[in-house]
C-alpha positions in Angstrom: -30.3 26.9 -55.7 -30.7 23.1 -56.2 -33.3 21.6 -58.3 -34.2 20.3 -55.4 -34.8 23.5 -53.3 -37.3 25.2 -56.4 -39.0 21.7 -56.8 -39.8 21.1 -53.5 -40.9 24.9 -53.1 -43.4 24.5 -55.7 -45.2 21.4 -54.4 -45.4 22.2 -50.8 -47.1 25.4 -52.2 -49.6 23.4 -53.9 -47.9 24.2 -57.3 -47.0 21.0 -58.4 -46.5 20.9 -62.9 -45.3 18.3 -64.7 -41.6 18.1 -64.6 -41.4 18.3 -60.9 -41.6 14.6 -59.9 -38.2 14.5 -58.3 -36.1 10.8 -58.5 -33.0 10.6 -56.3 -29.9 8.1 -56.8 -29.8 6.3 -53.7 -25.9 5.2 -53.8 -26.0 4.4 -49.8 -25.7 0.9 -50.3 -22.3 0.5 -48.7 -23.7 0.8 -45.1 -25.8 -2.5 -45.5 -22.5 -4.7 -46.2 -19.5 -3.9 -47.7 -17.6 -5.7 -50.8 -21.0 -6.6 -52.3 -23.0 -3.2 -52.1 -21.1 -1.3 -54.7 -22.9 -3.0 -57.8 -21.0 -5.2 -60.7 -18.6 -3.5 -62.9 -19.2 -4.8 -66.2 -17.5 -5.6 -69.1 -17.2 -3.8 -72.5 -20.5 -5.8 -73.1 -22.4 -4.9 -70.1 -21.7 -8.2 -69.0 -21.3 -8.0 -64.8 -17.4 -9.3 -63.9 -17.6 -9.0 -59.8 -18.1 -6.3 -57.7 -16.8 -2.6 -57.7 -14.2 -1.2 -56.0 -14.8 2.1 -53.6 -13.1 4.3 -56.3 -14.7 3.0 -59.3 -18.5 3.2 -57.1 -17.3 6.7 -56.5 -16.5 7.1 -60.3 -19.9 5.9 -61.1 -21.6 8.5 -58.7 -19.4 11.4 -60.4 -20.8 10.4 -63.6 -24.1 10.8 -62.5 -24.0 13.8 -61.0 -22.8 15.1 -64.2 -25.4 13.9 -66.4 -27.7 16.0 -64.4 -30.5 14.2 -64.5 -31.2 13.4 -60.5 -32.6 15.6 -58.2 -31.3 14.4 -55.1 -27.8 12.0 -54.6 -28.1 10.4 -51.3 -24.7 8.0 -50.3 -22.9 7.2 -47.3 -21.6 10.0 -45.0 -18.0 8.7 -45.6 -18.4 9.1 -49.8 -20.1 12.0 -49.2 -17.1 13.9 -47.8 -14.9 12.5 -50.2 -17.3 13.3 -53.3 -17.4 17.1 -51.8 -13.3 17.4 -51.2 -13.3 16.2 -55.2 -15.3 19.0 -56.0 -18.3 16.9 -57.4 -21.1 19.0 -56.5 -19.3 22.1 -57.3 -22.0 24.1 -59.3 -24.1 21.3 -59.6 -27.9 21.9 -59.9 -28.0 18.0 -58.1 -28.8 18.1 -53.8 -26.4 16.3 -52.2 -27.4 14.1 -49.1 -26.0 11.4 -46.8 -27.8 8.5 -44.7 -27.4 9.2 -41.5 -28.2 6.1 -39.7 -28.5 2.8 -40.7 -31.3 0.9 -38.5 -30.2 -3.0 -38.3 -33.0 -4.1 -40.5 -30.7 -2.8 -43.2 -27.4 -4.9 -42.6 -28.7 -7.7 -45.4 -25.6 -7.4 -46.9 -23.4 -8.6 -44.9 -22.0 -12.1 -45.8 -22.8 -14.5 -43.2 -25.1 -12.5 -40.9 -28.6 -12.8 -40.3 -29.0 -9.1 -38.7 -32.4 -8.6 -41.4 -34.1 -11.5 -39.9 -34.4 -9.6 -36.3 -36.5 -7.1 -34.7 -34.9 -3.9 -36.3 -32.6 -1.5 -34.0 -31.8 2.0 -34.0 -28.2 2.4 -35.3 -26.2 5.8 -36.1 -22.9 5.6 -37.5 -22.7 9.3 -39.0 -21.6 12.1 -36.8 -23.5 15.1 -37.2 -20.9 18.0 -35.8 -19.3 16.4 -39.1 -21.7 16.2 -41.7 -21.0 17.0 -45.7 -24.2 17.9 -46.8 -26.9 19.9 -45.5 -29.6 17.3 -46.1 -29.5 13.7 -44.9 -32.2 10.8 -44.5 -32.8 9.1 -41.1 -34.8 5.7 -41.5 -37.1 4.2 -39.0 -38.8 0.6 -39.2 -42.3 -0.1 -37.0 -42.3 -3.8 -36.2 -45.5 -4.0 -34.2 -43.3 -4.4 -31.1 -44.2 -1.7 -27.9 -40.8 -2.1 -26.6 -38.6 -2.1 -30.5 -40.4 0.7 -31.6 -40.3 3.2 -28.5 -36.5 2.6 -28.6 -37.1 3.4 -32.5 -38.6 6.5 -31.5 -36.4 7.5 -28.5 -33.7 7.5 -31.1 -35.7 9.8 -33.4 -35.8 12.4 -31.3 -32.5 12.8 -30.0 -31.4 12.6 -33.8 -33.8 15.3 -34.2 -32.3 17.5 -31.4 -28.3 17.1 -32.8 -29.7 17.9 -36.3 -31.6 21.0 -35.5 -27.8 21.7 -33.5 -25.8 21.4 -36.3 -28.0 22.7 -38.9 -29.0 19.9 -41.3 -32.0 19.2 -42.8 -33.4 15.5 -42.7 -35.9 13.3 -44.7 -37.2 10.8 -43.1 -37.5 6.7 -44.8 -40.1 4.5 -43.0 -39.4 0.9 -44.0 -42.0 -1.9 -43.6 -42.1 -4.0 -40.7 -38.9 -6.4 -41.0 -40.3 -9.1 -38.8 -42.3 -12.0 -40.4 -46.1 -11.6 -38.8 -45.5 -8.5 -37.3 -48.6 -7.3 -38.9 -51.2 -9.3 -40.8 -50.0 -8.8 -44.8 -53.4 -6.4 -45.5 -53.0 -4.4 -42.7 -49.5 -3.8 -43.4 -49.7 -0.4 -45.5 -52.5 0.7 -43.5 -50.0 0.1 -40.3 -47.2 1.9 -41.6 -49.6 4.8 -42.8 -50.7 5.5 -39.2 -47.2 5.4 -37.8 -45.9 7.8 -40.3 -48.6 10.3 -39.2 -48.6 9.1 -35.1 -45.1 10.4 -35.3 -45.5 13.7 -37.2 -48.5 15.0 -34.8 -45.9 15.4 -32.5 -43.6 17.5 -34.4 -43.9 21.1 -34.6 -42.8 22.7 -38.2 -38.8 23.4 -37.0 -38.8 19.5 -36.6 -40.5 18.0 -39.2 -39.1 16.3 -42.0 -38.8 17.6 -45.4 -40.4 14.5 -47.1 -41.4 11.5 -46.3 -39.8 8.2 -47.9 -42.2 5.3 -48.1 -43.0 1.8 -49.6 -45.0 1.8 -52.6 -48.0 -0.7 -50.5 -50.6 0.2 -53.2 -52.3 3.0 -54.7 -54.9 3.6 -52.0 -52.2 3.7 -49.1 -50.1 5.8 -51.2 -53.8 8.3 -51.9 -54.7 8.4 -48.5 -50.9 9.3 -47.1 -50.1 11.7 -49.8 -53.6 13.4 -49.4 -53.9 13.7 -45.7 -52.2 16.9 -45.6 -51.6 19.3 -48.0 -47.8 20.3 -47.9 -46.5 17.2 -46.9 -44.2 15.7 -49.6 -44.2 12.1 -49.9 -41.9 9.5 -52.1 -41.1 6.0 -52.7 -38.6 3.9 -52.0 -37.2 1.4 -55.1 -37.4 -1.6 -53.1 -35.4 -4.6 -54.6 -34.0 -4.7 -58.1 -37.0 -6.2 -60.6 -37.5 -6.1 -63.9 -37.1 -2.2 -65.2 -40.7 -2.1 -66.2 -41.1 -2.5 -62.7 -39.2 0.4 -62.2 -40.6 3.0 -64.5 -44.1 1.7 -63.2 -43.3 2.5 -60.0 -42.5 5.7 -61.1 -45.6 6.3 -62.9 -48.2 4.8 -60.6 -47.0 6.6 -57.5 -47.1 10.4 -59.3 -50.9 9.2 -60.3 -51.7 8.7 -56.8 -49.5 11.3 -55.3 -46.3 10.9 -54.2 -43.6 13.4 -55.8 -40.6 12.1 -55.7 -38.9 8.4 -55.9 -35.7 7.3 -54.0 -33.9 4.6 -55.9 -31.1 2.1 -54.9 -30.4 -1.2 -56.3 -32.7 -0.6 -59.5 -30.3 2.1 -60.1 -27.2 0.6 -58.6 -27.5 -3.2 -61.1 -29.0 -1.4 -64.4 -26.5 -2.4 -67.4 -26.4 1.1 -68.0 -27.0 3.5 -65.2 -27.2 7.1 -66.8 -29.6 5.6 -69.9 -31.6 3.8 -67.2 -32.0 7.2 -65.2 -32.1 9.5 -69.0 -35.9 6.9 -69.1 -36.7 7.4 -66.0 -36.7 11.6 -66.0 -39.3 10.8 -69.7 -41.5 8.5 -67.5 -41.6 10.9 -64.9 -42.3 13.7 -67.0 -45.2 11.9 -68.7 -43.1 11.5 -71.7 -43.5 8.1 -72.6 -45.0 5.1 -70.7 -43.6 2.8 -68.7 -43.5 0.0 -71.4 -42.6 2.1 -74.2 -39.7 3.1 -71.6 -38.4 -0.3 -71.3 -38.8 -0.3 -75.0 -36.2 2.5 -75.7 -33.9 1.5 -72.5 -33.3 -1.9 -74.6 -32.7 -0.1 -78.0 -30.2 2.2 -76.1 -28.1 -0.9 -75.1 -28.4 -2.4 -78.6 -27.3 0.6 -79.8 -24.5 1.0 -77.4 -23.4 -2.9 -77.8 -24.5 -3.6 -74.3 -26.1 -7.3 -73.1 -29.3 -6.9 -71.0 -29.1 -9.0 -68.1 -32.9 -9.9 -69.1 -34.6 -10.5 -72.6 -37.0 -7.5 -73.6 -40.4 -9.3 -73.4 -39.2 -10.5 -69.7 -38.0 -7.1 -69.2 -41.2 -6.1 -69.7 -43.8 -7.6 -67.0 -44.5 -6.4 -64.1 -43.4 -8.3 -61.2 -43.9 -6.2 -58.1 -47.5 -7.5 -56.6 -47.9 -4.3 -55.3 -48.0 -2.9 -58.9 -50.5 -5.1 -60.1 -53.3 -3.4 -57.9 -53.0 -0.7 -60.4 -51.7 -2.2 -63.9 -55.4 -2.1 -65.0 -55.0 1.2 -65.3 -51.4 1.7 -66.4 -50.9 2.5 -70.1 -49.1 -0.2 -71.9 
């Protein structure tokens, strides 16, 4: 059994105890773009040189998954398969997943295009009959837009049929509106909140997601999703990469206000070091430390280690995320 599996089991049973707040490695970043995606390999350092190649990303994921310290490691379909045939996951307590599709809102990455700047369109690229995990996250954006978001949903389903057929398990990631305006900026956590649970009302229990995969849009939107029924798991998305008080913050406000897990990508994917970033992390989670005394430690382990930070400590340690600040009142420090 995975981590995963007895976590989950616990807090859909209402048993939820310190140490179950689950954070995932969200190493799916090369189905936005390509050369750029993989993250900087850095220098003896910690000083970034240029991008990763596909083996070394694939290096950087192994090491991960060894230090056992993720719950969940989501990636593309393609390094999936090839992760699995190099025996990775063999007897690892870590649940392996794979992104499924990859809506156009997420194709920022690719030099030259301006695919994020358009109504957002359902996209699969995976092929279920050959998947290499049993768990795998399907995304959905809401723009606001009758005819966009039917097609979004239309999509949905018929994913949800050929999942159900080939026996994998799906979580599902609900982005923000992509379009500028689409909703007024204070309505726009309240928007995504109804969407989320317009969609489930429809879905009997064989169809339903295992967890839900949300922007952080405050603590009150985060309250009233995670609250509205009792079983439903709900978790965060990282967003964009920030300082890593920002990070462990995000962490630590959304498990105060009820979300139980945390899916992150490019605050993961640029840290100067990725399995001391995450080692923080699992103490923030488990209400080891605070967020600040985290960022503290994260920048004595690099000293330590003879590593650069890419930002000086008492930058490193504001909060940045405006969505953060609703709650920093109350955030120890």
């Amino acid at each position: 059994m995975t981590r995963y599996a007895d976590k989950i089991a616990r807090i859909r049973a209402g048993s939820y105890r310190k140490g179950d707040y689950m954070i995932a490695d969200a190493k799916d970043s090369d189905v936005t773009g390509g050369i750029m995606t993989t993250g900087a390999r850095r220098d003896s350092d910690g000083r970034p040189l240029g991008p990763r190649s596909r083996p070394e990303f694939l290096q950087q994921i192994e090491q991960i998954v060894r230090q056992d310290a993720v719950d969940i490691m989501l990636t593309s379909a393609g390094n999936m398969a090839a992760l699995r045939e190099a025996g990775v996951f063999d007897g690892s307590a870590v649940q392996p997943a794979f992104r499924a599709n990859e809506t156009t809102c997420v194709w920022g990455n690719v030099r030259g295009a301006d695919y994020a700047a358009r109504p957002s369109r359902p996209y699969r690229g995976a092929d279920l009959d050959f998947a290499p995990a049993d768990l795998c996250l399907y995304s959905i954006t809401f723009n606001n837009d009758t005819e966009a978001d039917a097609r979004a949903l239309e999509a949905y389903a018929a994913f949800r049929r050929e999942a159900r057929a080939a026996g994998v398990r799906h979580f599902l990631e609900v982005f923000n509106p992509n379009v500028p305006g689409a909703v007024a900026p204070e309505q726009t956590g309240a928007f995504v909140t109804d969407c989320i649970l317009r969609v489930l009302a429809s879905l009997t229990p064989p169809e339903r997601p295992e967890f839900l995969k949300v922007v952080y849009n405050g603590p009150d939107h985060m309250a009233a999703l995670a609250t509205h029924e009792p079983g439903m798991v709900v978790g965060v998305l990282g967003g964009a990469g920030a300082t890593h008080r920002d990070t462990f913050e995000l962490i630590a406000q959304s498990e105060r206000h009820g979300a139980r897990l945390a899916l992150f990508g490019r605050k993961i994917n640029q840290a100067e070091d990725q399995c001391a970033l995450i080692a923080w992390m699992r103490r923030v989670a488990d209400g080891e430390v605070s967020p600040s005394d985290a960022v503290r430690g994260y920048h004595a382990d690099l000293a330590r280690r003879g590593l650069q930070p890419d930002r000086a400590l008492d930058d490193d340690l504001k909060i940045t995320a405006e969505s953060l600040h609703f709650d920093a009142a109350c955030a120890p420090v």
